[in-house]
N, C-alpha and C positions, 0 to 999 in steps of 0.2 A: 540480255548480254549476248544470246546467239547471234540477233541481230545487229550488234553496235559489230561484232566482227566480221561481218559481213558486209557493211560499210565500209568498214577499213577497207578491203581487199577492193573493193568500186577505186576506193582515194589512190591506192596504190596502181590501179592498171584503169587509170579512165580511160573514159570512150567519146571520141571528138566524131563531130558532125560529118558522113561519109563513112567514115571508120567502120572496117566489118569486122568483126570477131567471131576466134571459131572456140567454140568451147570443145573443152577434150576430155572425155568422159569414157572409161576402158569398162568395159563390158564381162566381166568373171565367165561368163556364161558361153561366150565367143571365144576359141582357140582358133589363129594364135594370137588374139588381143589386136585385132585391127583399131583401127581409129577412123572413128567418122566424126563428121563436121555438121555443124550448124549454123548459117549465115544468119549476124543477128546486125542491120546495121541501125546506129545512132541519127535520130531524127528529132529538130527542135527548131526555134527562130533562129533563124540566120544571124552571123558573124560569131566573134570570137574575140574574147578581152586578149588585151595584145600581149598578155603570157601566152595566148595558145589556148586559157581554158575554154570550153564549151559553156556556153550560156547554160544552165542552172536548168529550166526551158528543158522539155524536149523528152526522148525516150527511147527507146529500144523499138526496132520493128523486124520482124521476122520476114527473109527476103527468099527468095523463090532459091531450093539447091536442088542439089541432084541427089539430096539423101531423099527416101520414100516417108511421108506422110507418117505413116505408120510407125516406123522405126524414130521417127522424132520424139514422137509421144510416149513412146520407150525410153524412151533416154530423157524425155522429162522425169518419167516417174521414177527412173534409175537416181536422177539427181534427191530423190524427198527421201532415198533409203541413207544418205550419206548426211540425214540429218538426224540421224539415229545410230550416228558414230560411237557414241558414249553407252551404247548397251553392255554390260558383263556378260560374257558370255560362258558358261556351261563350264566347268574344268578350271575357269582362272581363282588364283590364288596368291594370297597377300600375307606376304612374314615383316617381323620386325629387322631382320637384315639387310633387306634390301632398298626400303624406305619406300615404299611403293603405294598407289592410293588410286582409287576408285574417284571421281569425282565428278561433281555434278557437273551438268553443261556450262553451266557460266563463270563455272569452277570455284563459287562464293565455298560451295562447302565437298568435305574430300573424305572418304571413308579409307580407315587406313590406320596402323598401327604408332600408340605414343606412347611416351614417359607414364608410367602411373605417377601422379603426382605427392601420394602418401607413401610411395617406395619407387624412390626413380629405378630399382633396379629391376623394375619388372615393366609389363604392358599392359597397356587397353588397345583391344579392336576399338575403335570411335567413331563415330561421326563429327569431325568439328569444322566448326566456323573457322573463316578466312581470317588467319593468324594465329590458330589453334586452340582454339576456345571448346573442349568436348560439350557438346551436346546430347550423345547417345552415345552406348557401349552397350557389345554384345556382353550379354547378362551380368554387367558389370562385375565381370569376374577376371584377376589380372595373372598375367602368363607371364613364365620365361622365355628368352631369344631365342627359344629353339619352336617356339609357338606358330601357325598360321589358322588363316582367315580360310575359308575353302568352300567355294560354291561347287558342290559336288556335279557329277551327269545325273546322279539321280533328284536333281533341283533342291537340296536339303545345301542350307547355310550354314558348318560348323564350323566352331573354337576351338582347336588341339591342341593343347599342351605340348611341351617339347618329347616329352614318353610318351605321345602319341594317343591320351585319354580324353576324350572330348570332354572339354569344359562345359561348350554351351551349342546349342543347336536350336534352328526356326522349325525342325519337326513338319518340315513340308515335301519328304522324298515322298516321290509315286502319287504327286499332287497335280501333275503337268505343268512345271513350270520349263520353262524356257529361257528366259534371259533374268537379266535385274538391270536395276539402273538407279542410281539415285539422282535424286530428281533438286531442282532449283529449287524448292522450299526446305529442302533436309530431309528428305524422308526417303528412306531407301526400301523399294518396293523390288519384290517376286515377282514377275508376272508371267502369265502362259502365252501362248501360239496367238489366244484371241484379243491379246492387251487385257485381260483381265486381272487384277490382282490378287493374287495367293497367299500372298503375306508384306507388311510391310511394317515398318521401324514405329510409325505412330502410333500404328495398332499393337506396339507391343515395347512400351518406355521405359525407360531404364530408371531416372531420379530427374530427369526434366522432359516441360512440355516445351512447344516450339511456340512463336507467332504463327496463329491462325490455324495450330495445331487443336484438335477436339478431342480433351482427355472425358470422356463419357463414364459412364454409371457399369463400376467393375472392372475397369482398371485402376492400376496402382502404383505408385511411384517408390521404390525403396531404396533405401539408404543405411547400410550397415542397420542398426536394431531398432529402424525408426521405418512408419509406413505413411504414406498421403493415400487419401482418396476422397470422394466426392460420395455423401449417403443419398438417398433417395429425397429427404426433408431440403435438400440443395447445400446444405453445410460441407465448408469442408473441412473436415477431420484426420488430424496428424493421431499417430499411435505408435508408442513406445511398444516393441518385443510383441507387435499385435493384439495388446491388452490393455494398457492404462492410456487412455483417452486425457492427454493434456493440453488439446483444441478441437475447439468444436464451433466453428462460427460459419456464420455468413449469409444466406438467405436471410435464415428463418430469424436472423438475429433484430429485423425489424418488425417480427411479427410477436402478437402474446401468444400464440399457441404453434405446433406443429405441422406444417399443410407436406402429404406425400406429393410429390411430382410424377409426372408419366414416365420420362427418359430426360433427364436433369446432362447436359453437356457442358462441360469448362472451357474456356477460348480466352488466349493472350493476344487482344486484339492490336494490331502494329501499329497504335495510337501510346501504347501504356494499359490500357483497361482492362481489368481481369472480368470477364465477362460471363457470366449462367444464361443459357438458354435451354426449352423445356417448350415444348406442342402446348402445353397449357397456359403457357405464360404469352400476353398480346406482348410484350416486348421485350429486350434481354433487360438484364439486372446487372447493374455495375459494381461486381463484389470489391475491388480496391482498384486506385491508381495509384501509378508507379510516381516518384518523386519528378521524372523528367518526362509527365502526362502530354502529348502533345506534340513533341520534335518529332522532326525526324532529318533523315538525311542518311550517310553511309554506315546501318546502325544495323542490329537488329537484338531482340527483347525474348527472354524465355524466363521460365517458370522452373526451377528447380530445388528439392530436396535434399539439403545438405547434409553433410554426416555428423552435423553436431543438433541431428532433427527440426531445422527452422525451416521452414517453407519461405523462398524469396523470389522479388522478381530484379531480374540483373538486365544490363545494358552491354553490347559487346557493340564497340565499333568495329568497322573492317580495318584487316589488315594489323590488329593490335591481340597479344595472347591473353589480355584480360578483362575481367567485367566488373561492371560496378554495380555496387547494390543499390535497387532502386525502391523497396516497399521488403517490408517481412512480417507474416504472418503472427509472431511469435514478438513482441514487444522489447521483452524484457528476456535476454537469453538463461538465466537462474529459473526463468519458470519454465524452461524444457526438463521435463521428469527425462531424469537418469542420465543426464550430460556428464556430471562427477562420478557416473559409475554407486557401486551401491554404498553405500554409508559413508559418499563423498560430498561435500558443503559447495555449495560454488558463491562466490563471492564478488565483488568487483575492486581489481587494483586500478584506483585513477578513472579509466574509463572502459578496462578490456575486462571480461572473467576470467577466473581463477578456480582452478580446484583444489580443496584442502580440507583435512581429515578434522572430525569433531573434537578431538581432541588427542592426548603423548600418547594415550590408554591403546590407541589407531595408528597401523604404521600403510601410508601407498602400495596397495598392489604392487605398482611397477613405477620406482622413483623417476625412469625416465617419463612415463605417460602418467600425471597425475589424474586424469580425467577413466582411468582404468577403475577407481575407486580404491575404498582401503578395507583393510581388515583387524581384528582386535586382535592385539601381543595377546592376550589369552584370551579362551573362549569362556562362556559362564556357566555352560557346564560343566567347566573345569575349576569353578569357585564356587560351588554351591552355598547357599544362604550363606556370602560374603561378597556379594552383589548392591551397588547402587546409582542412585542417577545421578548423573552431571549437568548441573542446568549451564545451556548453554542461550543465553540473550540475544533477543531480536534474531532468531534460528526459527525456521519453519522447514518442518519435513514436509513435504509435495503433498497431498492427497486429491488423488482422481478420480473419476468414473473406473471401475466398477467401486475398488477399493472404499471409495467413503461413504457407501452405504453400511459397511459392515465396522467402519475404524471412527464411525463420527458420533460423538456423545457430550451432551451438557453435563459440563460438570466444571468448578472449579481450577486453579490452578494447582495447588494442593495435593487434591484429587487425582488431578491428573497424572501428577507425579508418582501417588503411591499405589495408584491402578496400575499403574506400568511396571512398578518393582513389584508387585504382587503376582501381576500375571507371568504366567513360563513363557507363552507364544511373546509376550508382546518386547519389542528392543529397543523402543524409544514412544515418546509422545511431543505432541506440541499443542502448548493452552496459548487461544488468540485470548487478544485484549483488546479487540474493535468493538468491543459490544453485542457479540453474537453466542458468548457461552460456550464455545464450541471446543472440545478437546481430540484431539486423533491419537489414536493410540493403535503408533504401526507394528501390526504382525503380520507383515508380508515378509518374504523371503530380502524383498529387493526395498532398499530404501534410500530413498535422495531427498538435500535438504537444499536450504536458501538461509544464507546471513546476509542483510541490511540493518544498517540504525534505521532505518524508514519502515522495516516490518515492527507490525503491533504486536508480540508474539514470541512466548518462551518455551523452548524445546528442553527436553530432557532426552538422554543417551543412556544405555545400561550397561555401564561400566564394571568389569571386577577392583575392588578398591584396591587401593586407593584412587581417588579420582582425579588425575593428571591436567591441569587447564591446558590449553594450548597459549601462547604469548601472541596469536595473530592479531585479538581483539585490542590490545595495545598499541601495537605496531604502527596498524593505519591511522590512529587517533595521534598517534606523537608526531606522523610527519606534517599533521594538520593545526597544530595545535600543541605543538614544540613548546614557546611559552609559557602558556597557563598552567601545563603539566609538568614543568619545571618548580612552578610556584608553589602549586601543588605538593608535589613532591617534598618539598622543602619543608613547607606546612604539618604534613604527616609526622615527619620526622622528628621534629621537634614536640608534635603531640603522644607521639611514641615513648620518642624519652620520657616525658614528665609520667608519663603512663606509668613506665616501668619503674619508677623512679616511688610513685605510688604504689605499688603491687610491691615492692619491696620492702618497704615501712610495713605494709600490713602485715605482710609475709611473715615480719620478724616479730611484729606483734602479737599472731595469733598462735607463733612459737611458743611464747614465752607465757601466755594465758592460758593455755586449754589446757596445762595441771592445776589450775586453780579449783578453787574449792566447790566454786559456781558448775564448776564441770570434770572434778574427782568421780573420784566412788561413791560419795553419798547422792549424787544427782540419777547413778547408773542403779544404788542399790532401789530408790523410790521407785524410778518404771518400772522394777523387778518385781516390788511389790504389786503397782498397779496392775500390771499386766496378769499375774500370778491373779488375782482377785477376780481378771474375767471381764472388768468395767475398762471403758476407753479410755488409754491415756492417753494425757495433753502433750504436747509437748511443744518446745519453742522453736521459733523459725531459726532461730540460730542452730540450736540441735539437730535440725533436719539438714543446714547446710554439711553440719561434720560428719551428719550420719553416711551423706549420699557426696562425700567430697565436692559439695559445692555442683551435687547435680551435675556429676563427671559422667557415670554411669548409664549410659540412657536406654531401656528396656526398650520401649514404644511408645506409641502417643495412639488414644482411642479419642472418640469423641467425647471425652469431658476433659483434658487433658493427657500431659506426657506423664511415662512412668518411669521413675528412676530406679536402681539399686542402692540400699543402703545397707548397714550392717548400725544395728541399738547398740548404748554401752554395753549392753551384758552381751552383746559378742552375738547377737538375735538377728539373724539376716533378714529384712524385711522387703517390699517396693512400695516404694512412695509416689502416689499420685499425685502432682500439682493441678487443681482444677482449673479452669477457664470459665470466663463469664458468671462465676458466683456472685451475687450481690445481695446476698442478705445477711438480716441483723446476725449477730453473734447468738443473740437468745436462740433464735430457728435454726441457724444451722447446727444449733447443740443438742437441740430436740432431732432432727432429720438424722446426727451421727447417735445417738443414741440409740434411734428404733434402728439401723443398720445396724448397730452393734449388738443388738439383740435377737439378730437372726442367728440360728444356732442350728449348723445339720452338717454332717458330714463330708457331702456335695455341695457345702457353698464356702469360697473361701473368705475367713477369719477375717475381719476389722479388730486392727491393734490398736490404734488410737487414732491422732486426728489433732490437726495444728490451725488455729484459729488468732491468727496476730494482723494486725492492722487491715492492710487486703490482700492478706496470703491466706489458701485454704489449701491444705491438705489433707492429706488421710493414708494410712499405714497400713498394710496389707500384709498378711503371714507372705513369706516367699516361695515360691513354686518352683522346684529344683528342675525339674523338667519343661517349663517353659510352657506355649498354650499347644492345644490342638492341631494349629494349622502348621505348627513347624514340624509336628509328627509326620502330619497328612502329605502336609505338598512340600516338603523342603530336600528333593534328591533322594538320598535312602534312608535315610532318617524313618522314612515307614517302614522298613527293617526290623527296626525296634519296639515296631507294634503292631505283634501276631493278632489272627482272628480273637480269642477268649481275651486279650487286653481290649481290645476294638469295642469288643459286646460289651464289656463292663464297661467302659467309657460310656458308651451307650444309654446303659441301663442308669449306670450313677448319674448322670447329667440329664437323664427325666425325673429322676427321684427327687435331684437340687429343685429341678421347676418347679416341678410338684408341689414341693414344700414353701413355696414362696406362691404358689397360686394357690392350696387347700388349705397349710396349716398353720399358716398365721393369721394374728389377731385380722389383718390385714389383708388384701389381694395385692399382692407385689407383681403389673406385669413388666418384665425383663424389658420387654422395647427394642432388644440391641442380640440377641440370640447369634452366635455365631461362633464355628470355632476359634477367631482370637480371643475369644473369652470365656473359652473352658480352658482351664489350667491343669497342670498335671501334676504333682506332688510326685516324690523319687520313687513312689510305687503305681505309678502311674491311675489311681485312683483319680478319678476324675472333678474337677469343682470348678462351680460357677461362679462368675466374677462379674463388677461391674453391675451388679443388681439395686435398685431404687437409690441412680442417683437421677433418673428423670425429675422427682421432687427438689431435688438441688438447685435446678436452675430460677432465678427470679421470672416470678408470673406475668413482670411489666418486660422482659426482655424476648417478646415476642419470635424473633430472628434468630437467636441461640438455641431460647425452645425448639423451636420449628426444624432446625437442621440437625440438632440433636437427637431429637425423637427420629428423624426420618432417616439418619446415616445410618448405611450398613454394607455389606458387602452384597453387589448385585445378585437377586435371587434369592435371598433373605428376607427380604421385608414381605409382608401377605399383603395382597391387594387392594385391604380397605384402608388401607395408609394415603394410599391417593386416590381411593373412590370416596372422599368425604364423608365414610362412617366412621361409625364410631369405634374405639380400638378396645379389645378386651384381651382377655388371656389367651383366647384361640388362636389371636397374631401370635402369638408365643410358639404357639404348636405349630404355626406353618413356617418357624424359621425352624423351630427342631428338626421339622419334614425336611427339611434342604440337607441341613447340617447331618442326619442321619443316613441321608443318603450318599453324602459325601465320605463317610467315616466305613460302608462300605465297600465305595468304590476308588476310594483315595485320591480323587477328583474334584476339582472345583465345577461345582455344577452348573457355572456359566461359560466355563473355555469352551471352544469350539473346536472339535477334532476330526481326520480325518475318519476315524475308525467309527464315530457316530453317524456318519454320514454328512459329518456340517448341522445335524441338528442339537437342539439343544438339550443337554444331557436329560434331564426329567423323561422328556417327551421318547427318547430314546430308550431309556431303562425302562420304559414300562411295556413299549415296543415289545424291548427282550422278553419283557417277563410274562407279556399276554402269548406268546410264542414259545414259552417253555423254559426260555433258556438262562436260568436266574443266574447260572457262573459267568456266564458272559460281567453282568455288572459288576461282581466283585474285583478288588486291585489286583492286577496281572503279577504284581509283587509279589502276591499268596498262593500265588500257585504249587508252589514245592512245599506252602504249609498245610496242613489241614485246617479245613474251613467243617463248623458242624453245620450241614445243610440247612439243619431244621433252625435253626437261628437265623442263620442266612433269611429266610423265605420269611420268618418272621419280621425280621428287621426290616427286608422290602416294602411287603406289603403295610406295616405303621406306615415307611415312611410316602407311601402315597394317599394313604389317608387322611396323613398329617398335612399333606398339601394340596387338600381339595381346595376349588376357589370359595366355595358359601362356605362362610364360618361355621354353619350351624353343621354342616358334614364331617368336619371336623369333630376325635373325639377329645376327652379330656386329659390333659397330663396324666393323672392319674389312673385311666384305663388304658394309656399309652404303656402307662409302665408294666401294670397286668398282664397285656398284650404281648409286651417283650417275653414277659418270665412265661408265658405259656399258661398263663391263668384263666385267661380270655378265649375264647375263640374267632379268630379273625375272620372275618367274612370278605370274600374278592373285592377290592376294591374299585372302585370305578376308574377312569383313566381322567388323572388330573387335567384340566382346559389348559391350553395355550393361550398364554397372555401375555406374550412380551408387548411391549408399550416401543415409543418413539421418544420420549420425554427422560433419558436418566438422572438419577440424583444424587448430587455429592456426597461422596463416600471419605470416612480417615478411616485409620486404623486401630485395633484395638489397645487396652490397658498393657498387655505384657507379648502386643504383637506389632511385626512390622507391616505386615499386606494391610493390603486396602485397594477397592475395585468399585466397579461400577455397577448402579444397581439399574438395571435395564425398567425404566416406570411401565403402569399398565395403562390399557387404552383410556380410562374415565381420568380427565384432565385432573392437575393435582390442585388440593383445593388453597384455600385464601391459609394466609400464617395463622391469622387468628383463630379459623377454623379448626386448625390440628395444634393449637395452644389449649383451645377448648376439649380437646378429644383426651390431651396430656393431664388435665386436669382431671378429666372422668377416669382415665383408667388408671392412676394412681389413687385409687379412692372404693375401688368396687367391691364391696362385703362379700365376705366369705361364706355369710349365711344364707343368700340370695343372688346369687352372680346371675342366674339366668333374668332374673326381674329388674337389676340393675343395665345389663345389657339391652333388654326392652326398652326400658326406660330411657335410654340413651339413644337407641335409635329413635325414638318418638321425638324426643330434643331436636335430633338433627335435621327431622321432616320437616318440623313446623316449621324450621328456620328458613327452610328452601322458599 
């Protein structure tokens, strides 16, 4: 461009054939500014087109003066300083007032004050393209009109504020710089005395690169709480808040493994091509092209970092303030983690995104900016155990690098729901349904989701109830689909009425029966008898409906079924368990509640009877005025309510329940299922076991109910040999006691992960403590203003690490468990339980008269075949009490030969 004006200025003063020209060139250095000449005459083929111009032909010749030799060649070189017009010099300074700009020589681009574009009432120092396109901004930080640009004398380039506080500085005083200049390709360089460069704009980028600009290995491109850079593997990698990695592409993305490079460089070459080059690579690598690969013409192309974190490459013609997008990193803008801000949804209206809260339970941060994200009308610590999840459809919460190493787990959908209401840390999950098992369960601080009908994939939220829908999932479906959902509609409606219409007739039918005689006093005085007698009673499916209002009440659901509240005629409050997957004859399941109902101790809670009608199975349970375990332990302050001396008798009564179900029956009964949703607590908070030998319950040919049955529990609970393909005996019993003991303790669920552990896993942590002296550390921080008796304390620790050795055979017996406790025993140091968290977890529900349910983290020995642990279900319902050690031999021998 210096050139084309340099032309002009020929077009404007030609030079015909004869013609002498004195060029006039003032000398700074000469007072008082004389003027000397240079005879230059025009020489070429003779004549002259009959305007006068000079034939085309020909040239300039230097003719004999009376200036001296010497002085000419002075004034040559005088002329190459005045092509170095555009230097900045030392001192000069640029405000938003006076519209002033620094610019390149061909004037394509101009450093100089503009509009912030997200608040026009403030500034950007910039660098922008011809038409005002920013390219660069000093530290993209925006000023008030009282603000300037400032190349200081001591060569430092700062950003002042209107109060006079420097924003942003190039940190190059007392460097030797000299001038600046920004230069025809956009890049505004420092330089010193020797044309050397001290600092310049490429080497230090705002949120965009240039054409032919080289963004190298360690720099960064930032944008509000989103960063770009290029790792060493040649990827390049956007990053939310500098921590969740939610892209990662490009070299290495055609390789199967990870190759490091020497010094990996980016370049937006002024074809379109985004280009890696690297000393080790024989040619560059062409990471994307832009949609308009190829033109060109009055254009030019950059790389920029936007602030809704998509990496894109844009098009800016000359002479126009805007650019069009040509290629973007980021496909689908819903998969940039944290665009809606935290516990914001993004969506798509039509064709643009949208931000919008999971649901009414969530009100926006800031109704003007919904992409600020939302917040809950109440928090859930402010609703304790009256908390639940709201499933919301085709919803996926983001999950990234780091985060889904520690959030990612197999398990059902189910599961995954009541692993989230269970846990404290965790405030939502989401179960894919692509086929991969996979469940995320976010306890991050920060969480953002994605609603499409096209995601495979149901989220849950943890809402204080009641659980508010939002109406959006409607909304967009109706303007699509207006018709059908009219038809619809209509449809409903009328199936509504006949509904209630039904429900009504009954309504007033079952008014007018339930004083009959079928269901008087004489039906309430018989169970009274039954009951009183000590033997199961039967009773009818009907009577279970009016017991439990039609299964209004809902306690929990454990893995054999949900539990209901009812109240018997005689006014006898019970819970009724409806099972699931029963299928067997009536004869055996008569025989199965029988031996259940001949269990008889203390520590285990009572079978009242047991309902047996077509394919309904139930079973009646004394009621537990106090609830289980886990609502003591982990439900807010509720562990308030149970000092250290209830804690130990918990303790002690619910080894003595096992006990008696592993030594003192006809039988070995092992539990299978040990955890606190199933110890219960009667109104003197006496402790009892629940849920005991319904393993036998399930059909032998229902291999897949078996299997999940036996194996659900709350993670950290089940012992090892559950998924190392041995055999299970009473020991599993004792290593979930060990968890649960240690939990009763410490008032913790022994899989959450906390700061105060280190991030380790509690087990591993308590014993830490305890090899160090310091056993009050593990006790609940709740009991601190109670007294704790030491000596119990140290007792109950050290069981419960014995209790959860990994070899069964380390393990002691219930019954020296319970010795142990009372101070019978002498306990000897235990050894420090192995670390065994696995990769593989297993679907967990929750128990008979609880709501949590979590995940059981599996161990490293792969888990085995259904049938394998159908056959293990079978052995250890069945192991003699007169020979348990010889029956466990015996079972491991089975399992060998099998291998």
């Amino acid at each position: 461009m210096s050139h084309d004006s340099t032309h002009k200025s020929d077009h404007r003063a030609p030079c015909y054939l004869g013609q002498t020209l004195l060029l006039r060139l003032r000398l700074p250095s000469i007072s008082p500014s004389p003027v000397f000449g240079v005879h230059l005459q025009y020489s070429g083929v003779e004549g002259e087109s009959p305007g006068g111009d000079p034939m085309r032909s020909g040239g300039l010749k230097l003719l004999p003066s009376p200036v001296p030799l010497w002085l000419s060649f002075l004034l040559l070189v005088g002329s190459f300083s005045i092509a170095r017009s555009q230097d900045v010099a030392l001192g000069s300074t640029l405000t938003p007032t006076r519209n002033s700009s620094w610019a390149s020589p061909d004037g394509t681009f101009s450093l100089g004050f503009i509009s912030d574009p997200d608040n026009p009432s403030l500034y950007l120092a910039a660098i922008t393209y011809s038409g005002g396109v920013p390219v660069w901004s000093a530290g993209g930080a925006s000023v008030d009109s009282g603000a300037s640009l400032q190349l200081r004398s001591d060569g430092d380039l700062r950003l002042v504020n209107g109060s006079g506080v420097v924003v942003w500085q190039s940190n190059t005083a007392g460097r030797g710089v000299s001038s600046a200049a920004l230069r025809d390709g956009g890049n505004f360089v420092l330089s010193n005395s020797t044309g050397g460069d001290v600092w310049d704009s490429f080497g230090n980028p705002t949120d965009t690169i240039l054409q032919l600009q080289s963004f190298t290995l360690g720099q960064t491109l930032r944008s509000g709480d989103y960063t770009f850079s290029l790792d060493r593997t040649g990827n390049l990698t956007l990053l939310w808040n500098r921590s969740i990695s939610y892209f990662n592409k490009g070299f290495n993305s055609t390789f199967t493994s990870d190759r490091n490079l020497t010094s990996p460089s980016l370049t937006l070459q002024t074809n379109g091509i985004v280009s890696l080059i690297d000393p080790s690579l024989t040619t560059s690598v062409a990471i994307a092209y832009s949609s308009d690969y190829g033109e060109s013409g009055n254009l030019i192309r950059f790389l920029k970092l936007d602030s809704d974190g998509n990496l894109r490459v844009y098009t800016a013609v000359g002479g126009s303030n805007t650019a069009t997008e040509r290629w973007s990193a980021v496909e689908d803008q819903c998969e940039v983690f944290g665009w809606c801000g935290n516990m914001g949804i993004c969506s798509y209206n039509n064709t643009s995104p949208i931000c919008e809260c999971p649901s009414q339970n969530f009100d926006l941060v800031d109704p003007n900016n919904p992409r600020k994200g939302c917040q809950r009308r109440t928090d859930i610590q402010d609703c304790p155990g009256n908390s639940t999840m709201l499933d919301l459809p085709h919803t996926q919460f983001l999950t990234f690098p780091p985060e889904i190493s520690a959030e990612q787990f197999f398990v059902g959908i189910t599961a995954c729901r009541l692993n989230c209401l269970s846990g404290t840390s965790c405030v939502a999950s989401t179960a894919l349904a692509d086929g991969s098992g996979f469940c995320y369960l976010k306890v991050s601080n920060f969480v953002s989701g994605y609603r499409s009908t096209a995601l495979p994939s149901t989220s849950f939220v943890k809402v204080c109830a009641p659980a508010l829908r939002n109406s959006f999932s409607a909304t967009t479906e109706i303007h699509s689909e207006s018709s059908k959902l009219r038809a619809w509609l209509v449809a409903v409606l009328i199936l509504a009425t006949i509904a209630c219409l039904i429900l009504l007739e009954w309504g007033l039918w079952w008014l007018f029966c339930r004083n009959s005689a079928k269901y008087g006093p004489s039906s309430a005085q018989y169970a009274l008898l039954e009951y009183a007698s000590g033997a199961p009673v039967q009773f009818s499916f009907r009577e279970m409906q009016r017991s439990t209002k039609k299964f209004k009440d809902k306690l929990g659901e454990g893995g054999f079924g949900a539990v209901y509240k009812g109240v018997l005629a005689n006014r006898t409050p019970v819970a009724v368990k409806q099972l699931e997957g029963i299928e067997q004859g009536e004869k055996q399941f008569r025989m199965e509640v029988a031996t259940i109902s001949s269990t008889h101790h203390l520590n285990l809670v009572r079978l009242i009877g047991f309902c047996s009608e077509g394919r309904h199975r139930l079973l009646v349970y004394e009621f537990m005025k106090n609830g289980s375990l886990d609502g003591a332990l982990f439900s807010g302050d509720a562990s308030g309510k149970l000092p250290w001396p209830a804690r130990f008798s918990v303790a002690v009564g619910t080894a003595k329940g096992i006990t008696y179900l592993h030594e003192e029956c006809r039988d070995c009964i092992v539990h299978c299922d040990i955890k606190p949703e199933n110890i219960l607590l009667d109104e003197n908070n006496t402790a009892k076991v629940s849920d005991f030998g319904l393993a036998k319950l399930v059909h032998p040919k229902d291999h897949r109910q078996r299997t999940l049955t036996s194996v659900r529990g709350t993670r950290g609970y089940l012992a090892p040999e559950w998924l190392a393909n041995l055999p299970i005996t009473s020991k599993s019993d004792v290593y979930s006691y060990g968890m649960v003991l240690l939990e009763i303790v410490s008032g913790r669920r022994n899989f959450d992960v906390a700061d105060d552990t280190d991030r380790k896993k509690f087990s591993v942590w308590a014993y830490e403590e305890f090899e160090e002296g310091r056993v009050g550390n593990i006790v609940d921080k709740r009991l601190n203003e109670q007294e704790v008796d030491m000596e119990q304390l140290e007792r109950a620790v050290m069981v419960s690490f014995w209790c959860i050795q990994e070899q069964p055979s380390h393990r002691p017996s219930m019954g020296k468990v319970v010795q142990m406790l009372e101070g019978v025993l002498e306990i000897e140091r235990p050894p420090a339980p192995k670390v065994t968290d696995g990769s593989m977890p297993v679907p967990t529900t929750t128990s008979s008269l609880g709501t949590s349910a979590s995940v059981f983290e599996a161990y490293s020995p792969a888990a085995p075949p259904l049938s394998s642990l159908s056959q293990s279900m079978t052995s250890m319902s069945s192991i003699s009490k007169r020979n348990p050690e010889k029956t466990t031999i015996s079972l491991l021998s089975t399992d060998i030969s099998s291998l």
